[in-house]
mmCIF file as Biopython writes it, N, C-alpha, C and O atoms, coordinates in Angstrom:
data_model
#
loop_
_atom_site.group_PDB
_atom_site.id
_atom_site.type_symbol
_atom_site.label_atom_id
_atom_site.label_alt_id
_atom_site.label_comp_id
_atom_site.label_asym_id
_atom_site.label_entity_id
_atom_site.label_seq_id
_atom_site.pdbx_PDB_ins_code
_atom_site.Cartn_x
_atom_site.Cartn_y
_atom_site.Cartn_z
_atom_site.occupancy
_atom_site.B_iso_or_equiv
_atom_site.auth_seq_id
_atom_site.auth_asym_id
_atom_site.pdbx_PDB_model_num
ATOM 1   N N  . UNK A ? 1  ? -69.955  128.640 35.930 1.0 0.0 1  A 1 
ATOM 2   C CA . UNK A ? 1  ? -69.401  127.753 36.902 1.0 0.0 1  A 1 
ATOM 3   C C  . UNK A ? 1  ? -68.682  126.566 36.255 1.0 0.0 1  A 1 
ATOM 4   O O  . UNK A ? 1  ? -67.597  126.191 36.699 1.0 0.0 1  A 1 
ATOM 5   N N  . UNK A ? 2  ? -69.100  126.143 35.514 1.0 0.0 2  A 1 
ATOM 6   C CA . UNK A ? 2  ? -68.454  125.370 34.261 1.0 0.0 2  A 1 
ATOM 7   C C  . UNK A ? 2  ? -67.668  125.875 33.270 1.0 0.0 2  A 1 
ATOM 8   O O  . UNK A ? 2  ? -67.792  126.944 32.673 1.0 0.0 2  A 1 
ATOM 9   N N  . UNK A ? 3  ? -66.558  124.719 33.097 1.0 0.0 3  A 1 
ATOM 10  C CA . UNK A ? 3  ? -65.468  125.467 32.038 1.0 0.0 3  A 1 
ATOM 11  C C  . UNK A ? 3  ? -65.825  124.386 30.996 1.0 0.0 3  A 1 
ATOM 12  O O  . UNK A ? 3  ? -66.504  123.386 31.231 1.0 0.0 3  A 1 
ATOM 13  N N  . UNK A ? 4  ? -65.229  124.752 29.719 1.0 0.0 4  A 1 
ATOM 14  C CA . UNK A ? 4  ? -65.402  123.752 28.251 1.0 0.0 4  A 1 
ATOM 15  C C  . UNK A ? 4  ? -64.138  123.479 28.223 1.0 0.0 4  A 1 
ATOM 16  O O  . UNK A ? 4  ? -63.320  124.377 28.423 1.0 0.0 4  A 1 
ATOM 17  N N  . UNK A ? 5  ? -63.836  122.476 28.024 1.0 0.0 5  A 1 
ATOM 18  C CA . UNK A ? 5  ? -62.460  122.426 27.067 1.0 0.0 5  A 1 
ATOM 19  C C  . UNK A ? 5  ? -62.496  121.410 26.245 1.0 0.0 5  A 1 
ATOM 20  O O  . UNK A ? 5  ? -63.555  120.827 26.012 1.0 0.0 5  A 1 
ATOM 21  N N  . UNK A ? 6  ? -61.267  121.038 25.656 1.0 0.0 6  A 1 
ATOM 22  C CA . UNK A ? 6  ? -61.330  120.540 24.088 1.0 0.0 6  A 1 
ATOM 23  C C  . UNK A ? 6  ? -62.040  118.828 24.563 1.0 0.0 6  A 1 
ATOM 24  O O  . UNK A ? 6  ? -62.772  118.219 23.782 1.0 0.0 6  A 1 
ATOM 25  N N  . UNK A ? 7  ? -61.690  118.325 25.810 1.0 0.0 7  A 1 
ATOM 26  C CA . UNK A ? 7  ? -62.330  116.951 26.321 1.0 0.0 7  A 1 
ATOM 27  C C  . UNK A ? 7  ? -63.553  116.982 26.616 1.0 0.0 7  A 1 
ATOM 28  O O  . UNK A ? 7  ? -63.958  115.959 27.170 1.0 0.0 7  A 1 
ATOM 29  N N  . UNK A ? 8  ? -64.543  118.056 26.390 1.0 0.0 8  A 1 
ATOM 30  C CA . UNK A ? 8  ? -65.428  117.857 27.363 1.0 0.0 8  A 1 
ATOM 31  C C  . UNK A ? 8  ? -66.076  119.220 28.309 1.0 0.0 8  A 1 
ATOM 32  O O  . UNK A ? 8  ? -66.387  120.299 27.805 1.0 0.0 8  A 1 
ATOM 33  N N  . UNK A ? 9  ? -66.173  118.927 29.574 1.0 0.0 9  A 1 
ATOM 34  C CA . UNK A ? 9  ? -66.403  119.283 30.816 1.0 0.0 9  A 1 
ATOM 35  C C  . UNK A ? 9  ? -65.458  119.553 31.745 1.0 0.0 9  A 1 
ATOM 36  O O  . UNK A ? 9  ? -65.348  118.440 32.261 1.0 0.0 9  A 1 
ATOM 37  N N  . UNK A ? 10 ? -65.022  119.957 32.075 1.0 0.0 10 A 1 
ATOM 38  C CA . UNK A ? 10 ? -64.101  120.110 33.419 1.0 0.0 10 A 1 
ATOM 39  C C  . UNK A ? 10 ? -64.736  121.204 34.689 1.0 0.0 10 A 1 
ATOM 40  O O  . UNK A ? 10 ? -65.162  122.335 34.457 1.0 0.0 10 A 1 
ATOM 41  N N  . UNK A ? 11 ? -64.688  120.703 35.738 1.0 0.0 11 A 1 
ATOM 42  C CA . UNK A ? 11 ? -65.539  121.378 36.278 1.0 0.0 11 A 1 
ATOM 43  C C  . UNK A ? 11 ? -64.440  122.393 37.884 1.0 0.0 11 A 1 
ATOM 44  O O  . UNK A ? 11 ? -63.264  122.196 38.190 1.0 0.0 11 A 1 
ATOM 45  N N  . UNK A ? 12 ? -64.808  122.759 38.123 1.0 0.0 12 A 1 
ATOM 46  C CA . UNK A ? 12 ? -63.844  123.949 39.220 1.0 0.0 12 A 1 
ATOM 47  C C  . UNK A ? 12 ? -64.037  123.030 40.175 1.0 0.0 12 A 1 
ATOM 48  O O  . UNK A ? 12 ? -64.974  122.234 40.128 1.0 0.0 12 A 1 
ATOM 49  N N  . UNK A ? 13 ? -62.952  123.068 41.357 1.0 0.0 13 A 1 
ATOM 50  C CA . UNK A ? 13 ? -63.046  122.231 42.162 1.0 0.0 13 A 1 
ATOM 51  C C  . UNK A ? 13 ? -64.142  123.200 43.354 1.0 0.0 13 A 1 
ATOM 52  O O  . UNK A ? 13 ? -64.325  122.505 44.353 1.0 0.0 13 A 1 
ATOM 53  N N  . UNK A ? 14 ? -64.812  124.470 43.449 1.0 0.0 14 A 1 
ATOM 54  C CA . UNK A ? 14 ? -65.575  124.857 44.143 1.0 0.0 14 A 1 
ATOM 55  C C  . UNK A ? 14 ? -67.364  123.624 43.641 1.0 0.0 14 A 1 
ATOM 56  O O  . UNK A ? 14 ? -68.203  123.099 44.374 1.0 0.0 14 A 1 
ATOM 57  N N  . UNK A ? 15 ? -67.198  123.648 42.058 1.0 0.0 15 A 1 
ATOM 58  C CA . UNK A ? 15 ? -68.803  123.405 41.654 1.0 0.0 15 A 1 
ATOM 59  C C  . UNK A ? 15 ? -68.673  121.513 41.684 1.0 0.0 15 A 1 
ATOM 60  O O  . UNK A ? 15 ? -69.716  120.877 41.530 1.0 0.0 15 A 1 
ATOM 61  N N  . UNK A ? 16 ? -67.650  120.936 41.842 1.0 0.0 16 A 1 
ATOM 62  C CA . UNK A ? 16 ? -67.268  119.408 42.482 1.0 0.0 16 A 1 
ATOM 63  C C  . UNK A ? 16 ? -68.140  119.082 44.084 1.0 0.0 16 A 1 
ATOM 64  O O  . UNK A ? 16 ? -68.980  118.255 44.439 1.0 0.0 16 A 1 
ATOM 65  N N  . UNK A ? 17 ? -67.307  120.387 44.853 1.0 0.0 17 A 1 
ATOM 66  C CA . UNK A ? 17 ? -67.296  120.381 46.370 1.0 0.0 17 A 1 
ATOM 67  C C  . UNK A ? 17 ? -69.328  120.212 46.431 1.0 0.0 17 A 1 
ATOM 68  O O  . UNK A ? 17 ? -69.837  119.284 47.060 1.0 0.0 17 A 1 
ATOM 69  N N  . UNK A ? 18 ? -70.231  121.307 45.647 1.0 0.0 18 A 1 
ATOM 70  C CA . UNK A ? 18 ? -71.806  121.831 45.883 1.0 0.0 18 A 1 
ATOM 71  C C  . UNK A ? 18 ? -72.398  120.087 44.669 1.0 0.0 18 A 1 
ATOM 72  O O  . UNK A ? 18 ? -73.554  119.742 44.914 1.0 0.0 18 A 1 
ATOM 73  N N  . UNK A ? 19 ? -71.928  119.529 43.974 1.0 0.0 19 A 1 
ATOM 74  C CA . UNK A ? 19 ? -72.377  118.762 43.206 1.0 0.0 19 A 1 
ATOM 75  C C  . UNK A ? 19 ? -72.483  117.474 44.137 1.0 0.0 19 A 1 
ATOM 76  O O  . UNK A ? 19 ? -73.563  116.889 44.215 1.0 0.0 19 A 1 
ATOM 77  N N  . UNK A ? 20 ? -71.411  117.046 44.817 1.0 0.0 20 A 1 
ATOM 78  C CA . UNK A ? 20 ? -70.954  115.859 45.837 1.0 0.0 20 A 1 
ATOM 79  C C  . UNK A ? 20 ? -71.581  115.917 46.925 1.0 0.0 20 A 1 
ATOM 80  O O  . UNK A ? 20 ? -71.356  115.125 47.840 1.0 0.0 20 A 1 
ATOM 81  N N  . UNK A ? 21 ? -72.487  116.887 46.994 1.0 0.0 21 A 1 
ATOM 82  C CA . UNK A ? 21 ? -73.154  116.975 48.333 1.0 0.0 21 A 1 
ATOM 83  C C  . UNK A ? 21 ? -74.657  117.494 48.032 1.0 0.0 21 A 1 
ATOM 84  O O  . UNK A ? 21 ? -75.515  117.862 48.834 1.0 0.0 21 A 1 
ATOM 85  N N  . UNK A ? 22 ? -74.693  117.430 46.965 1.0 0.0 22 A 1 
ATOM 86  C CA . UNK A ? 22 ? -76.290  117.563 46.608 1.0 0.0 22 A 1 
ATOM 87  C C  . UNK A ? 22 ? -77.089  116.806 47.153 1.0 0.0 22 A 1 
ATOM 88  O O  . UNK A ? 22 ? -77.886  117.213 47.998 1.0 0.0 22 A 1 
ATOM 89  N N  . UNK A ? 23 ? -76.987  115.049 46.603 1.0 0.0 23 A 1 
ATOM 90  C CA . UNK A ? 23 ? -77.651  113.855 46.481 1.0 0.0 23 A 1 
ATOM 91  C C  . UNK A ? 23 ? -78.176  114.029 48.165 1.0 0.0 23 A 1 
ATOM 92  O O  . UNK A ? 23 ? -79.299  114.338 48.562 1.0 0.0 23 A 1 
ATOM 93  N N  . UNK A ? 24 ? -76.798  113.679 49.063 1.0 0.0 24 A 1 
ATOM 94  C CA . UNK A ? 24 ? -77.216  113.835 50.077 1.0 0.0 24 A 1 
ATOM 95  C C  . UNK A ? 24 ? -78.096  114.920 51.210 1.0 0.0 24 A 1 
ATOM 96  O O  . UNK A ? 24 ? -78.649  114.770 52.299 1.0 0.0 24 A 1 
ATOM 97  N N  . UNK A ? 25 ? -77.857  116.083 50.242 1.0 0.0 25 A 1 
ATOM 98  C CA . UNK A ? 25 ? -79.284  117.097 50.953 1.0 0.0 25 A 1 
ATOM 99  C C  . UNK A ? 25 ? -80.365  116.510 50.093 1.0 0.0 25 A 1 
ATOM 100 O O  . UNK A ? 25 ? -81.278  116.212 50.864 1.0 0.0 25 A 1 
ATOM 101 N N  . UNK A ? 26 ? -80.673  116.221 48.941 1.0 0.0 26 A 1 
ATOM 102 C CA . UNK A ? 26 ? -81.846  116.071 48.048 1.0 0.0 26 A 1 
ATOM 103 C C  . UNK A ? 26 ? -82.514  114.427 49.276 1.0 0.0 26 A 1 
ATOM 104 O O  . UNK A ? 26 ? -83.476  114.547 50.034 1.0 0.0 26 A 1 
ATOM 105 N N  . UNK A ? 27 ? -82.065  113.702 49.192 1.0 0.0 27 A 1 
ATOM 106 C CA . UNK A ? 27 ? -82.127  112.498 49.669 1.0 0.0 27 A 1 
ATOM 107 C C  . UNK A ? 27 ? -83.124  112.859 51.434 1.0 0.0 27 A 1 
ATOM 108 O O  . UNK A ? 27 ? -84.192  112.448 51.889 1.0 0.0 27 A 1 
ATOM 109 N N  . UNK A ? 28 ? -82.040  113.815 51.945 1.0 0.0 28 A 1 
ATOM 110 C CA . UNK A ? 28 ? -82.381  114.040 53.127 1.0 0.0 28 A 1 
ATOM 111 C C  . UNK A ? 28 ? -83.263  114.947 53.529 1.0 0.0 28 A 1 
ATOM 112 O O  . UNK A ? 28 ? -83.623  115.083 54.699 1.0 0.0 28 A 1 
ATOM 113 N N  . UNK A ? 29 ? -83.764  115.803 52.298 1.0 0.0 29 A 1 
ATOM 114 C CA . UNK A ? 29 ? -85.606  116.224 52.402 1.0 0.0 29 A 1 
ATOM 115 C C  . UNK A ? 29 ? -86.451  115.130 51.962 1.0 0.0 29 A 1 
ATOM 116 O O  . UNK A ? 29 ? -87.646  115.067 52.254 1.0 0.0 29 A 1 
ATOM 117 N N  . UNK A ? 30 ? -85.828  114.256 51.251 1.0 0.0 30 A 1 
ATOM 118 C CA . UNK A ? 30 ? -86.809  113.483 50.784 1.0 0.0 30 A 1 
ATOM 119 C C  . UNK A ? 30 ? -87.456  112.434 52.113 1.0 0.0 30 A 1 
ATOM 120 O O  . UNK A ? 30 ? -88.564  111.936 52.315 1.0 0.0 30 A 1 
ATOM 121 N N  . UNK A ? 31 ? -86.142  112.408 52.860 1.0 0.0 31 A 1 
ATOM 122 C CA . UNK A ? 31 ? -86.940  111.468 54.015 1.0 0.0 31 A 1 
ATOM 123 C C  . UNK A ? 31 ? -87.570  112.459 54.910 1.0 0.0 31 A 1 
ATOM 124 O O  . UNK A ? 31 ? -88.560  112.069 55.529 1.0 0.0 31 A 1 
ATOM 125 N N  . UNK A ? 32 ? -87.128  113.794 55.104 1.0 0.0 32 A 1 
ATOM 126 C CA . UNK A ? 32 ? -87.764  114.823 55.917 1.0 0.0 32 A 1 
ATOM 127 C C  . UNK A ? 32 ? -89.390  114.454 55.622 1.0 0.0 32 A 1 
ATOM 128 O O  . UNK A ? 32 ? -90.255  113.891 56.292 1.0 0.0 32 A 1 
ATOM 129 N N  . UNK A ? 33 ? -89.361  115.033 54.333 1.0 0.0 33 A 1 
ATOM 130 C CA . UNK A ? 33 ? -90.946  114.933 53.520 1.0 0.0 33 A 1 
ATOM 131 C C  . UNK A ? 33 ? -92.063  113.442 54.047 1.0 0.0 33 A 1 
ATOM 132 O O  . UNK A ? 33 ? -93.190  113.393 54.539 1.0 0.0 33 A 1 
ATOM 133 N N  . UNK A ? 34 ? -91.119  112.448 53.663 1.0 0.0 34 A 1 
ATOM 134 C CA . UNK A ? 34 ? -92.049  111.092 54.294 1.0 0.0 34 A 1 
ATOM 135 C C  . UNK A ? 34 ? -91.989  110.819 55.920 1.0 0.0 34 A 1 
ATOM 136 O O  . UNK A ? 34 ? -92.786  109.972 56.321 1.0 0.0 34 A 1 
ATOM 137 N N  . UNK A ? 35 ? -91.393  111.252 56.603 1.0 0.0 35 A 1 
ATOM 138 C CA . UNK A ? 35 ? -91.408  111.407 57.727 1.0 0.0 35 A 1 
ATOM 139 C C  . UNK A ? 35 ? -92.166  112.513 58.472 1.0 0.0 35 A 1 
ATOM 140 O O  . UNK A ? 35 ? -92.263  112.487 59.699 1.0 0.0 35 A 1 
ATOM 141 N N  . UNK A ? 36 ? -92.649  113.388 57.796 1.0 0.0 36 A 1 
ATOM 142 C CA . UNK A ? 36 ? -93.773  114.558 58.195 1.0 0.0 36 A 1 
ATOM 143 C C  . UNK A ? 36 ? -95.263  113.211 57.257 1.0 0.0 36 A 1 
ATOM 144 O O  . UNK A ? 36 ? -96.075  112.789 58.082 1.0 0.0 36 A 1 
ATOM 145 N N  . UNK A ? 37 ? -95.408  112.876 56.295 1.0 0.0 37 A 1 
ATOM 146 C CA . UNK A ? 37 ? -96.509  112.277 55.763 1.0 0.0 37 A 1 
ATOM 147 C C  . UNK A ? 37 ? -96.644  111.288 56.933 1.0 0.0 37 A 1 
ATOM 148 O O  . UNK A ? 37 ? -97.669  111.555 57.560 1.0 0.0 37 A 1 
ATOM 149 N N  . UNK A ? 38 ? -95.959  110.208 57.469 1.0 0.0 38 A 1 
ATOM 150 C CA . UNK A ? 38 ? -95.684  109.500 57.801 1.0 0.0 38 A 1 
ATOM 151 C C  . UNK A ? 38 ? -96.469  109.416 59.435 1.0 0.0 38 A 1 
ATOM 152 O O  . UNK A ? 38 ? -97.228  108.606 59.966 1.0 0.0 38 A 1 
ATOM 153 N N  . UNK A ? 39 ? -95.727  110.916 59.936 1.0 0.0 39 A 1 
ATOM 154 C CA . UNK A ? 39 ? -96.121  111.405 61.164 1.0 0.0 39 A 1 
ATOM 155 C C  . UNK A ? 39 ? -97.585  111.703 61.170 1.0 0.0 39 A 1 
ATOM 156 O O  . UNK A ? 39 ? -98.283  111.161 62.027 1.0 0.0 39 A 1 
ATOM 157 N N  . UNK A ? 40 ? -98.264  112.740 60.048 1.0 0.0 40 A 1 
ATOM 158 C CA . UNK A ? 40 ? -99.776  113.202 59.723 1.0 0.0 40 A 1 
ATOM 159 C C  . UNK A ? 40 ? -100.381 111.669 59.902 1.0 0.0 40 A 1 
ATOM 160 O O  . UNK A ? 40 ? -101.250 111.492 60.756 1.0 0.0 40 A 1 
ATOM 161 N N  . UNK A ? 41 ? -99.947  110.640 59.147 1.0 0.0 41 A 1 
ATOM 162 C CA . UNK A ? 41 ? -100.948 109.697 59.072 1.0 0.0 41 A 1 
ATOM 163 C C  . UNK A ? 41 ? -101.004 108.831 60.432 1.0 0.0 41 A 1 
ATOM 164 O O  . UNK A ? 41 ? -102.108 108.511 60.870 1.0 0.0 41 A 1 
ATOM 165 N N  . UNK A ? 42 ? -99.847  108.455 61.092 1.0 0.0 42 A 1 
ATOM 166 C CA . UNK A ? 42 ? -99.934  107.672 62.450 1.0 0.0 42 A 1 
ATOM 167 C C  . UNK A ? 42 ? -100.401 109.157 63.438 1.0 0.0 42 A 1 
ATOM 168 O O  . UNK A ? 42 ? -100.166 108.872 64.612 1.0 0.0 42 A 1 
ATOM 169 N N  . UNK A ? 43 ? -100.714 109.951 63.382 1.0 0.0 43 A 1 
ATOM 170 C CA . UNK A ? 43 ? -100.626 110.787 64.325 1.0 0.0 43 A 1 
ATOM 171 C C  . UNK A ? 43 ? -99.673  110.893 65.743 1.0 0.0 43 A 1 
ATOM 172 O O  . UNK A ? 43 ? -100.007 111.057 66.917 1.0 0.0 43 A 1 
ATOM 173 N N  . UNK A ? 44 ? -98.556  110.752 65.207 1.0 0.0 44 A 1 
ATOM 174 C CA . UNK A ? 44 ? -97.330  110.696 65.488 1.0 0.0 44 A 1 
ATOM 175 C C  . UNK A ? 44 ? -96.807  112.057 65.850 1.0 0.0 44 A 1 
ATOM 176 O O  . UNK A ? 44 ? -97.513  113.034 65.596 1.0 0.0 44 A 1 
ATOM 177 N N  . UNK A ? 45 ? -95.299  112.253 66.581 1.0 0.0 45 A 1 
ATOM 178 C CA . UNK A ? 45 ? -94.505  113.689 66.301 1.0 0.0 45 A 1 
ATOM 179 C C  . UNK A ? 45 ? -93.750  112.354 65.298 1.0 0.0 45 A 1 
ATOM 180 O O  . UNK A ? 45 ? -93.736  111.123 65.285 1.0 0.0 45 A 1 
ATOM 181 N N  . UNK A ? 46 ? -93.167  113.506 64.517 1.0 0.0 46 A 1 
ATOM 182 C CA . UNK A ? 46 ? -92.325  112.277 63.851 1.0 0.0 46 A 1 
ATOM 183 C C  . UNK A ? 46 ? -90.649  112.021 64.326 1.0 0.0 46 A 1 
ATOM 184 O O  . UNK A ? 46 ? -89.843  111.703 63.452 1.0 0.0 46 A 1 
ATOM 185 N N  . UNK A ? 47 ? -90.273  112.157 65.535 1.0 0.0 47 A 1 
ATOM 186 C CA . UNK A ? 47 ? -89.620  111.863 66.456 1.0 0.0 47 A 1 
ATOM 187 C C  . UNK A ? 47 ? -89.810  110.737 66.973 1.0 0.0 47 A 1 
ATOM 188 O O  . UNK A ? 47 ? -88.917  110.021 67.425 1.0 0.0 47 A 1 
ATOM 189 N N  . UNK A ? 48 ? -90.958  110.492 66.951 1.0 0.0 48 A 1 
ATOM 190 C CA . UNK A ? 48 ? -91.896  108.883 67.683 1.0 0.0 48 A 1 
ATOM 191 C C  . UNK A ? 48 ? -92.132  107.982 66.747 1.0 0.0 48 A 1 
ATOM 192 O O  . UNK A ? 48 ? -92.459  106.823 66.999 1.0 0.0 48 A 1 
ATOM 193 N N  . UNK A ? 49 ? -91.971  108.492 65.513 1.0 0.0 49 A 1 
ATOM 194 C CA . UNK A ? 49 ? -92.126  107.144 64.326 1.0 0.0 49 A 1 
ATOM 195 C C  . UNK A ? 49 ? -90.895  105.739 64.390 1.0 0.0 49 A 1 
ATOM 196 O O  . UNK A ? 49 ? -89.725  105.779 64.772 1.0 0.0 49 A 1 
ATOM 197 N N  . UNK A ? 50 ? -91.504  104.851 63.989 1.0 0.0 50 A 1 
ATOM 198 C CA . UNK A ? 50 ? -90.252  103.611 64.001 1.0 0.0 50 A 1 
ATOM 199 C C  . UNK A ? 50 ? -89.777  103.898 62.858 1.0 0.0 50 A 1 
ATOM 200 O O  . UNK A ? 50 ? -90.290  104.270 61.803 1.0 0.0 50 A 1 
ATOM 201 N N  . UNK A ? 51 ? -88.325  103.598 63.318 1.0 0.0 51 A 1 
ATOM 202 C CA . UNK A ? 51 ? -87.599  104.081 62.279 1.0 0.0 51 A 1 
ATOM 203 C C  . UNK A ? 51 ? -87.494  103.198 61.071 1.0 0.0 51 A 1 
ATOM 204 O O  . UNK A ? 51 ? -87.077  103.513 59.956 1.0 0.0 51 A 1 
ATOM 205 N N  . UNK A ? 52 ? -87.940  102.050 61.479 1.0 0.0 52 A 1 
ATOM 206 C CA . UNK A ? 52 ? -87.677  100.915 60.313 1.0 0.0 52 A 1 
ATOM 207 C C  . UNK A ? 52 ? -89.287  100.994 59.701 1.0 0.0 52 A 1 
ATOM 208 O O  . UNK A ? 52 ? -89.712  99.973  59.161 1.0 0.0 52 A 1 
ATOM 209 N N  . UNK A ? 53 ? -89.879  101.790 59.755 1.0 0.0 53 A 1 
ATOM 210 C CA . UNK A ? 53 ? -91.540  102.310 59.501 1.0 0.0 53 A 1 
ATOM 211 C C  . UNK A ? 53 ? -90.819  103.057 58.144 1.0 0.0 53 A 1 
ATOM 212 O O  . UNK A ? 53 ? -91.095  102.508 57.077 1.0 0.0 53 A 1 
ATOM 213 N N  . UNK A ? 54 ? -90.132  103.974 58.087 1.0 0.0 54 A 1 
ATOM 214 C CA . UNK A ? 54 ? -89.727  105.103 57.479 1.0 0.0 54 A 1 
ATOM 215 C C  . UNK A ? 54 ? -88.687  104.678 56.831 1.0 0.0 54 A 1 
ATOM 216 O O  . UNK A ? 54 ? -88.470  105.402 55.860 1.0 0.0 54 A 1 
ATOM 217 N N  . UNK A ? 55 ? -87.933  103.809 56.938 1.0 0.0 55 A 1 
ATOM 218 C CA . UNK A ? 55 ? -86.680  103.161 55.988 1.0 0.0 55 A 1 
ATOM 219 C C  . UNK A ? 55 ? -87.793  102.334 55.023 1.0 0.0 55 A 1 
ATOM 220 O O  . UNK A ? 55 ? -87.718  102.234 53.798 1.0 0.0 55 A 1 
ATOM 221 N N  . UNK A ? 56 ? -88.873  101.753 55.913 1.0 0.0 56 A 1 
ATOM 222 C CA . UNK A ? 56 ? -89.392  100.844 54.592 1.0 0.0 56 A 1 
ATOM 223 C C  . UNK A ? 56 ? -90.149  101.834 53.694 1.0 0.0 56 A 1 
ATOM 224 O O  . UNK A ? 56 ? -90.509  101.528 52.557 1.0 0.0 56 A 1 
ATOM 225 N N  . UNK A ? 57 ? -90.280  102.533 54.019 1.0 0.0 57 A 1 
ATOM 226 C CA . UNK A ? 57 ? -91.536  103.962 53.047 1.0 0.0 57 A 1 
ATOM 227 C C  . UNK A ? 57 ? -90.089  104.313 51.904 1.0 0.0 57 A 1 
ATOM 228 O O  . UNK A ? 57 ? -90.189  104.030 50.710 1.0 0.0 57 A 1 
ATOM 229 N N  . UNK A ? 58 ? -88.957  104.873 52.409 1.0 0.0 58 A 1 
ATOM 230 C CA . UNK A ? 58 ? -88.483  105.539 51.221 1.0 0.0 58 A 1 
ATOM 231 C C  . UNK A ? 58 ? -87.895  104.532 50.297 1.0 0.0 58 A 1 
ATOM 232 O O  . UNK A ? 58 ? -87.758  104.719 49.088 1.0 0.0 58 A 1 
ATOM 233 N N  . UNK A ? 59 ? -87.464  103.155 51.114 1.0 0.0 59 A 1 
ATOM 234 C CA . UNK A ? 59 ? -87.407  101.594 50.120 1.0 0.0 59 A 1 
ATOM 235 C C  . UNK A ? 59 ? -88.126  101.806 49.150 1.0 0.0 59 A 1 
ATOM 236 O O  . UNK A ? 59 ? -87.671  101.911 48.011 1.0 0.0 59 A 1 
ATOM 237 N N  . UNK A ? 60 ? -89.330  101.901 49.430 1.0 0.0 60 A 1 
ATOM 238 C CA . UNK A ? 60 ? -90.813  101.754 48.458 1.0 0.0 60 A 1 
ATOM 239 C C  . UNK A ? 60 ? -90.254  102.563 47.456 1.0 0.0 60 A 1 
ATOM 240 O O  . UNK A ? 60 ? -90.409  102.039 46.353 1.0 0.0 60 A 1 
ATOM 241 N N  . UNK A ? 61 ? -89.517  103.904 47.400 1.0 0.0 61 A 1 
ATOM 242 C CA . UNK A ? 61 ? -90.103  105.372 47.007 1.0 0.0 61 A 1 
ATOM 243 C C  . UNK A ? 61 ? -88.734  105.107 45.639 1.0 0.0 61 A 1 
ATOM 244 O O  . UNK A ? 61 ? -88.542  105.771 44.620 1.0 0.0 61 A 1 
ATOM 245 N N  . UNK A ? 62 ? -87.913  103.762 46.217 1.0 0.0 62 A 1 
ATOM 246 C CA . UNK A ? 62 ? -86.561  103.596 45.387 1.0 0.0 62 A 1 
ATOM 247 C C  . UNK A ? 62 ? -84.708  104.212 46.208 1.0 0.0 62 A 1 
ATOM 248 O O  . UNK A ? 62 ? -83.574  104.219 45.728 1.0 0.0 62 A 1 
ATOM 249 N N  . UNK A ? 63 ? -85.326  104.686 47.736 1.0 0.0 63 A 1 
ATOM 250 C CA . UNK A ? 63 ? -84.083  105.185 47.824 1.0 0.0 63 A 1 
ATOM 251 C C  . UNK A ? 63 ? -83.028  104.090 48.389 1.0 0.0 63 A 1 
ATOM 252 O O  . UNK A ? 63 ? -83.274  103.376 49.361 1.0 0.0 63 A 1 
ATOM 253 N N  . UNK A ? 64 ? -81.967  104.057 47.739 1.0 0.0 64 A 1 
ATOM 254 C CA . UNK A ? 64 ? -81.341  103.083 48.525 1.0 0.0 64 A 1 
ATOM 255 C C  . UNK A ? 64 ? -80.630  103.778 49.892 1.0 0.0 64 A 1 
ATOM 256 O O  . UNK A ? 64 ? -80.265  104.950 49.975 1.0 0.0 64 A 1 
ATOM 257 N N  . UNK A ? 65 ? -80.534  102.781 50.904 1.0 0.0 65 A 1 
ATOM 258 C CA . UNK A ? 65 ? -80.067  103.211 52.414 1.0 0.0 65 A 1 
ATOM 259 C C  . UNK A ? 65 ? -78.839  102.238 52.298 1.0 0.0 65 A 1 
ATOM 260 O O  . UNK A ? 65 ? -78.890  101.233 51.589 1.0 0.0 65 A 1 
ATOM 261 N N  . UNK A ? 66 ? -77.726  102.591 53.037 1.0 0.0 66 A 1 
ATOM 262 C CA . UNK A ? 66 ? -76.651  102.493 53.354 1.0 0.0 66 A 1 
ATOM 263 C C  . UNK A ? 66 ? -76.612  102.298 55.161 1.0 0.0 66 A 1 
ATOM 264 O O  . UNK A ? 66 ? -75.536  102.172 55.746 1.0 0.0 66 A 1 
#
C-alpha cells in the first residue's frame, strides 16, 4: 500500500483517504467504550448519560474535544 521513493514515503492517495479517517473512528470507539463503562456504573442506558459526564471522562483519558 506504500510506495518508497528516493524522498522517503509517498503514500497512494487511496491509503491517505483510510489514514485521515482513522483517528476519528479510533477516537469514536473510544468514547463508545466510556460511555458503555459510564452507563454500567450510573445504571444508566447510555443515551441518558450527561453528556458533559462523558466529555469530562475522556478529558481525563487525554482526548482532546473540539
Amino acid at each position: 500500500m506504500l510506495e518508497t521513493s528516493r524522498n522517503g514515503f509517498t503514500k497512494r492517495r487511496a491509503v491517505r483517504r483510510c489514514v485521515k479517517h482513522a483517528m476519528g473512528c479510533t477516537v469514536s470507539g473510544q468514547a463508545a467504550g466510556v460511555a458503555a463503562a459510564l452507563a454500567v456504573q450510573t445504571q444508566k442506558r447510555p443515551r441518558d448519560l450527561e453528556i458533559r459526564q462523558l466529555q469530562a471522562a475522556l478529558i481525563k483519558q487525554g482526548v482532546r474535544l473540539h
